[in-house]
N, C-alpha and C positions, 0 to 999 in steps of 0.2 A: 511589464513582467507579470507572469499569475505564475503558474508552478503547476502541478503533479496531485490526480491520485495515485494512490498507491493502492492494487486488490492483489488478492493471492487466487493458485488456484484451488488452496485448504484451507486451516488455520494450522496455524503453529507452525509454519514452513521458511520463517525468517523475516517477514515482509517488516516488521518492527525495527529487525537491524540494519535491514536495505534501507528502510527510511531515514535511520537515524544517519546510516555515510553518506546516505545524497542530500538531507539537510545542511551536512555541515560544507559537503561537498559546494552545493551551491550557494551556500552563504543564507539559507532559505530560514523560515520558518515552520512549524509543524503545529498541526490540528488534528485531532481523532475526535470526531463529532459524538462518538458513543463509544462509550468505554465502559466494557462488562467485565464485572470482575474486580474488587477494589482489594482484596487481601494480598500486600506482597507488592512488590513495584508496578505501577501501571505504565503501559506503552509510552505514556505522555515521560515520565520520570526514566524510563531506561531511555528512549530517543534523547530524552535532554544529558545523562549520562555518558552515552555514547558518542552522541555527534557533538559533546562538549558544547552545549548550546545556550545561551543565556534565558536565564527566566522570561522578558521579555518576549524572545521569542520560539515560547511556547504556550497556545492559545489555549484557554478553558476550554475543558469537554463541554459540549453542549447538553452531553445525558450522562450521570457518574453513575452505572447501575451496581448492586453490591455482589450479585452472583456471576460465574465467569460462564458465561453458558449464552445461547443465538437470544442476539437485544430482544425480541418480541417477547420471549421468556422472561431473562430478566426481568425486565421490564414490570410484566403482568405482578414478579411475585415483590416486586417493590411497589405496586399500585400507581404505578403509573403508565401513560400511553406518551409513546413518541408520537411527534407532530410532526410526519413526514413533510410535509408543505412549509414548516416554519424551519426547517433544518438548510439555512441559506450559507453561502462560503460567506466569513465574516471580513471588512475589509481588513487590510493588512498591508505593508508600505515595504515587503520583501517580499522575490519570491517566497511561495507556498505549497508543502507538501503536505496532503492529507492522506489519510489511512484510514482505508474502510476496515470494518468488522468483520473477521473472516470472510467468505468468499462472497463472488459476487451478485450470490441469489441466496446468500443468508436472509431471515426476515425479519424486516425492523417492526413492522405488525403482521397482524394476522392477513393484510390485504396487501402489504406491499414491501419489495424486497429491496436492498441495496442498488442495485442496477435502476431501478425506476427514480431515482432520488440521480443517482449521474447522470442520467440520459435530459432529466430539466438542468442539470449546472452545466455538461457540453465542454465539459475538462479534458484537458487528452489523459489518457488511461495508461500507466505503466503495471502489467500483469507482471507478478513474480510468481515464480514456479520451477518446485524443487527437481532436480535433475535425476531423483529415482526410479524406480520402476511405477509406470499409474499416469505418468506423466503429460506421455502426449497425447491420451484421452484426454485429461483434468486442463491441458492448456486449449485444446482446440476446443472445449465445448465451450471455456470462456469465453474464447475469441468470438464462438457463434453467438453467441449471446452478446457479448458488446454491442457487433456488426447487427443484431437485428434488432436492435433499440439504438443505431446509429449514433452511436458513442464511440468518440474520440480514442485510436489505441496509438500510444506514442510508443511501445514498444514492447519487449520480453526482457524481461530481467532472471537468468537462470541463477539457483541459489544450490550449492553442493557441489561434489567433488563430479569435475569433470566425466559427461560422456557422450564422446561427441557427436555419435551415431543418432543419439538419441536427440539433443540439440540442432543438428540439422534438418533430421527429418520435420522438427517442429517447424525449425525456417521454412522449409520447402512447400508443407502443405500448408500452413495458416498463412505467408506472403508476408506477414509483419516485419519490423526491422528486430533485429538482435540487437541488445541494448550492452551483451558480454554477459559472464556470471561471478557472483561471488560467492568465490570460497565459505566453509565451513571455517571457522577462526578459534583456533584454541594456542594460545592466547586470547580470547576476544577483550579488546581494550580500543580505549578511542585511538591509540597510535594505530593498531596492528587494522584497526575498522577505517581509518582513512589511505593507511598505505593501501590495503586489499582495495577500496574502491578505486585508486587514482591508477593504480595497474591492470584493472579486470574491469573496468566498467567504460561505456563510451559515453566520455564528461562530454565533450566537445558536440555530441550529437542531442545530449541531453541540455547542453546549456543554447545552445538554436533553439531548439523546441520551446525553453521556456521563456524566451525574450521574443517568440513571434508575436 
């Protein structure tokens, strides 16, 4: 068993509470190697909220930076530099979902972005990407980009109220598999965040992938 990244094709588009039902979903554990932004709940505390997760298994940031703004920034104005090469998947005795920093060519320094950092771990990639208008640009340039740093794409994960025009066409022209979407959730609560994944999401195609 190893487990899931998790990129978006923005920031802010859900990919935290996609993580947080497929953690609990899978029984997994959760990592955010860099975590910008420390005012107010970090991803690490709403994932462990939402997928009801025990401390345990939820892994120390490897970077807690204090401004919410692309890690190379942060970074600079906390005086420190990310050690792109020492940023290794840490072991762990569950599956493992991790959760990059907004998208997937946000920049962890000035010379190297997110994508360079998956393409040495060789993890399969679940892309979340919100179902609005912008969409099937912002998905298939990811996919280009995975595909030409031959990185692992385990699927699409759509997040937003259904359209399915829009969802196909993604199918059609990128070839990926559909992974299902999840709703917008108002209620959002650990009940209402596991029923929505156990009905809109493909467990079964997800739980293969992570015991290959």
């Amino acid at each position: 068993m190893r487990g899931f990244v998790v990129t978006g094709t923005d920031t802010d588009i859900g990919k935290t509470v996609f993580c947080a039902g497929l953690a609990s979903a899978l029984q997994a554990s959760y990592w955010k190697p860099v975590q910008a932004g420390l005012d107010g709940e970090t991803d690490s505390q709403t994932v462990a909220r939402l997928g009801a997760l025990p401390d345990h298994r939820i892994l120390a940031e490897a970077y807690r930076l204090n401004t919410p703004a692309s890690p190379h920034h942060a970074a600079a104005l906390d005086g420190v530099e990310i050690d792109v090469d020492g940023l290794t998947i840490p072991p762990c005795n569950t599956p493992l979902i991790i959760e990059g920093a907004g998208g997937l060519l946000v920049p962890l320094t000035r010379h190297h972005v997110l994508a360079d950092v998956l393409a040495r771990w060789q993890w399969p990639v679940i892309v979340c990407a919100r179902t609005g208008l912008g969409t099937i640009n912002h998905t298939l340039l990811t996919i280009e980009a995975l595909r030409s740093r031959a990185i692992p794409i385990a699927g699409i994960a759509f997040i937003g109220d259904t359209v399915p025009h829009t969802q196909q066409v993604v199918a059609d022209m990128s070839g990926v598999r559909m992974l299902g979407r999840l709703p917008r959730l108002n209620p959002l609560t650990p009940t209402t965040l596991a029923t929505a994944f156990r009905d809109n999401v493909d467990l079964a195609a997800l739980q293969g992938l992570c015991c290959c």
